[in-house]
N, C-alpha and C positions, 0 to 999 in steps of 0.2 A: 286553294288559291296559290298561285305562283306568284304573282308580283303585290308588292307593298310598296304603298305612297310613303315619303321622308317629307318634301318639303317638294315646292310650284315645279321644279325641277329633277329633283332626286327620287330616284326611286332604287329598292332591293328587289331581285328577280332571283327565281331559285336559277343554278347555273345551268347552260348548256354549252353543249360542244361548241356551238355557231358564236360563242362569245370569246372564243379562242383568241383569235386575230385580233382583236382590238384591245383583251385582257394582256397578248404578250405584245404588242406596241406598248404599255405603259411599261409591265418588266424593262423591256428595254431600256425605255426612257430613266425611269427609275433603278436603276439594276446595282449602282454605288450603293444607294441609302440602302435598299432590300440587302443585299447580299451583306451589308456590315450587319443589321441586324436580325434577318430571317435566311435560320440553316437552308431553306429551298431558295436562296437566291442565285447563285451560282448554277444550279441544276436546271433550270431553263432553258434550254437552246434552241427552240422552237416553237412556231405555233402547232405543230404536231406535236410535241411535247406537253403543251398548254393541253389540248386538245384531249389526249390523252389522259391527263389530270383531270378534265372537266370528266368524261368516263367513268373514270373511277370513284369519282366524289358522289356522282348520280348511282353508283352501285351499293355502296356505304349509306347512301341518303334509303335507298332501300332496306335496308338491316337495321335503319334508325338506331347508328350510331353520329351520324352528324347530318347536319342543316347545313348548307352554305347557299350563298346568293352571291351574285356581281352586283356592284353596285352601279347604279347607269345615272347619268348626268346627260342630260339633255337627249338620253336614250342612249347614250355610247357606255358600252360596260368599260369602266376605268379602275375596278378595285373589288374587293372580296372583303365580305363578312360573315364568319361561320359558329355558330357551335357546336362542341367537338367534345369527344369524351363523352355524350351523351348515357346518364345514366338513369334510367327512369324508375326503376325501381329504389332511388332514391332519390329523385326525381331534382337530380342537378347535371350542370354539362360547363365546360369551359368555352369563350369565347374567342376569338383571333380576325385580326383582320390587317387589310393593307391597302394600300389606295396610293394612284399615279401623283409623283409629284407636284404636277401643274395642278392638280386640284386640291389641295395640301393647306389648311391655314386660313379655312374660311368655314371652321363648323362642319363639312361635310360628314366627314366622319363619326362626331360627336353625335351628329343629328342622326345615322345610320346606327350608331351603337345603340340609342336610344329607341329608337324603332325595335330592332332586332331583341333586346331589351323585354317589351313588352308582349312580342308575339312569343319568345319562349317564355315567359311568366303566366300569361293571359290565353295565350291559344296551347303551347306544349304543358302547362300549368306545371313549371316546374318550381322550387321552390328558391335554388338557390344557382348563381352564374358565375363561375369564376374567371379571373383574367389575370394571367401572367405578363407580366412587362419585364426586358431588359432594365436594368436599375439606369445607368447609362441612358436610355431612350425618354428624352425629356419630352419629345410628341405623345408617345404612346401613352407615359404616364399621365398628362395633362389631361387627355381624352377621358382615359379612366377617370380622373377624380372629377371631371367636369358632368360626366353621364353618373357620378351619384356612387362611386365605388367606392368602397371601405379599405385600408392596406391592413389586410392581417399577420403580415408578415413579411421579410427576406429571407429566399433559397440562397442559399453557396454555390457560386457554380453550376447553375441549374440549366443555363442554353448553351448551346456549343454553334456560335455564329462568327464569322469573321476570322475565323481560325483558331479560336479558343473559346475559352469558356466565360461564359457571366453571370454576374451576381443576377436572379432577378427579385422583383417586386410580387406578391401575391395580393392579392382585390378578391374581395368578394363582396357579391351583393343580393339579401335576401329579401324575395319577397314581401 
């Protein structure tokens, strides 16, 4: 399966390259908020760039080290949902995601986390998902503790976004 129903309108699609151009229109759009808090925000400078990224995620999705999808709102890819770190023989992976600001503040994401959620639990049967947050990033955190995550702890200094370093949040959530 390639695409997953979220809700009447939302849906997760594994990526492709043809999602480029619409994936680096929100960069764009969004490119303040991203770049304060995800190291790849600044490094965007194109849809060729995008493009290239979409490539490479599909080559890695091969080695089933990571999962990622765009997420599409009305069929337009507006944001990415991935897990990363894929480890199966102990059968956990870490989650990350981002999504365009005009779609920001109405569940979207909450509802894709929790999708995403399910398919690595239920279909990749892993057992356990973890999700790192900037301690700072009050969206991201909410998201997390709203789709069911646990905090197990604070890293020191753990991202290097915005030109230093931050504290983050560690979430886990077991089967």
């Amino acid at each position: 399966m390639n695409e997953w129903s979220v809700r009447e309108n939302v849906k997760v699609k594994l990526v492709s390259p043809d999602d480029a151009a619409s994936l680096y229109d929100q960069i764009e759009k969004t490119r303040p908020q991203l770049a304060k808090f995800m190291p790849w925000g600044d490094a965007m400078h194109s849809v060729e760039d995008e493009k290239d990224f979409l490539e490479y995620c599909q080559g890695r999705m091969k080695d089933k080290k990571l999962w990622i999808t765009s997420i599409l709102v009305d069929g337009k890819p507006v944001g990415m949902i991935d897990l990363h770190n894929i480890d199966l023989d102990n059968s956990h992976a870490e989650v990350g995601y981002w999504l365009g600001g005009e779609y920001q503040g109405n569940g979207v994401m909450t509802d894709c986390l929790k999708r995403v959620l399910a398919i690595g639990f239920e279909e990749m049967k892993l057992h356990k998902i973890k999700l790192l947050a900037e301690k700072v990033n009050e969206a991201s955190n909410a998201v997390a503790q709203k789709a069911g995550f646990v905090l197990e702890g604070q890293l020191k200094d753990e991202i290097y976004s915005d030109g230093k370093f931050h504290d983050a949040n560690l979430y886990g959530l077991v089967k």
